[in-house]
C-alpha positions in Angstrom: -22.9 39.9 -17.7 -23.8 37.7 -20.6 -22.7 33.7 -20.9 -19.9 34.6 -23.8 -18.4 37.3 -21.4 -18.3 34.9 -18.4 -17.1 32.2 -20.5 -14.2 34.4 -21.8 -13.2 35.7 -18.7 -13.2 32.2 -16.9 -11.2 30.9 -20.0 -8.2 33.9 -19.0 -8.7 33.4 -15.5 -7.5 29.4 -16.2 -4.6 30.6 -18.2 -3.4 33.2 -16.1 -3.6 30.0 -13.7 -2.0 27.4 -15.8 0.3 29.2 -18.3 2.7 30.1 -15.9 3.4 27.2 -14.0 3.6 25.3 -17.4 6.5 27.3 -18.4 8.3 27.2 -15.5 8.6 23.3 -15.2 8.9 23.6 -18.6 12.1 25.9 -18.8 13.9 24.6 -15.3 13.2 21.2 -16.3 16.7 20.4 -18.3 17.7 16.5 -17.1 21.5 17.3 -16.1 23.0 13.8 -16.0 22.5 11.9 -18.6 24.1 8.0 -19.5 23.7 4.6 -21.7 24.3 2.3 -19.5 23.7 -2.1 -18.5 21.2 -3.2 -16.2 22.4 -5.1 -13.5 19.2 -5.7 -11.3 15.7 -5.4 -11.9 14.0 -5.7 -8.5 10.0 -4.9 -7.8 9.1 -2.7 -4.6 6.0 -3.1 -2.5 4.7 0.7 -2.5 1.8 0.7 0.2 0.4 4.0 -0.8 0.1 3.6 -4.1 -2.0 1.1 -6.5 1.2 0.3 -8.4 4.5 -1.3 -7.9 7.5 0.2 -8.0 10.8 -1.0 -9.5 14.5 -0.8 -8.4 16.6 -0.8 -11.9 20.5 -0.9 -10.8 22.2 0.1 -14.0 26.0 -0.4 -14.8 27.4 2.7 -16.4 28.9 2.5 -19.9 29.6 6.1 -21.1 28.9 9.3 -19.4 27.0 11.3 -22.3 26.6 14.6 -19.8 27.0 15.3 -16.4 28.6 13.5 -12.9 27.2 10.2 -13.2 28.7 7.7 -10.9 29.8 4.2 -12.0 26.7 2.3 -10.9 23.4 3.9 -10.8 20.0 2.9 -9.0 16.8 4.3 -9.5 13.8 3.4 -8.2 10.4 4.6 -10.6 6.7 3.2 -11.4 7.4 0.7 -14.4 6.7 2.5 -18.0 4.1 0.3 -19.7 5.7 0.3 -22.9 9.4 -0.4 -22.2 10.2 -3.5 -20.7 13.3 -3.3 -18.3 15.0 -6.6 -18.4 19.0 -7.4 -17.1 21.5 -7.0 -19.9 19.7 -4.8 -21.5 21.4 -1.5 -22.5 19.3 1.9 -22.1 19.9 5.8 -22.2 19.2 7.5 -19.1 18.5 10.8 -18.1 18.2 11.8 -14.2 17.9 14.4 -12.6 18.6 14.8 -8.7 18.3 10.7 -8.8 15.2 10.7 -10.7 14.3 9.4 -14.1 13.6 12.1 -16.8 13.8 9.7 -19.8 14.5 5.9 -20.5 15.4 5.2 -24.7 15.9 1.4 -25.1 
C-alpha cells in the first residue's frame, strides 16, 4: 500500500472518529437557562485534583432572558482568564444543568 494511500485512509479513519462526536455535542449542546444577573459573592475553592482554583460566583438574578432560573444562582467553575468576576458586577449567564455555558460582562 503506498504512503499517500495510508495517509488517506488514516486521515478518514480520524474523521469517521471525530466528526461524529463533534456534531453531537455540537447539536444537543443548546444552554437552556439563560440570565443577566448581580454578583453577590465571589469566593475561591481549593480544588485538590486539579492545578487550578476554582471559584464560587453567587449571582443575584435581574431578569430571566430564557428558561427556570431561580432568584439567586451559584455556580462554581475554573476562573476565565480574560473576564474578571468582581461583586456588583452585572453579567449574562447561560447554564445548563448548573453549569456555565457562557459568561458576557
Amino acid at each position: 500500500m503506498s504512503d499517500v494511500l495510508k495517509k488517506l485512509l488514516y486521515v478518514l479513519c480520524f474523521s469517521l472518529v471525530v466528526l461524529p462526536s463533534w456534531a453531537f455535542t455540537s447539536l444537543t449542546h443548546s444552554c437552556p437557562e439563560s440570565f443577566t444577573g448581580t454578583v453577590v459573592s465571589v469566593s475561591e475553592l481549593q480544588t485538590p485534583l486539579l492545578n487550578r482554583n476554582k471559584i464560587e460566583v453567587v449571582f443575584q438574578v435581574d431578569e430571566v432572558i430564557k428558561g427556570d432560573v431561580p432568584k439567586e444562582v451559584t455556580l462554581q467553575f475554573i476562573p476565565i482568564s480574560h473576564l474578571k468576576i468582581t461583586a456588583g458586577n452585572s453579567y449574562t449567564v447561560s447554564t445548563e444543568n448548573g453549569f456555565l455555558c457562557g459568561l458576557v460582562k
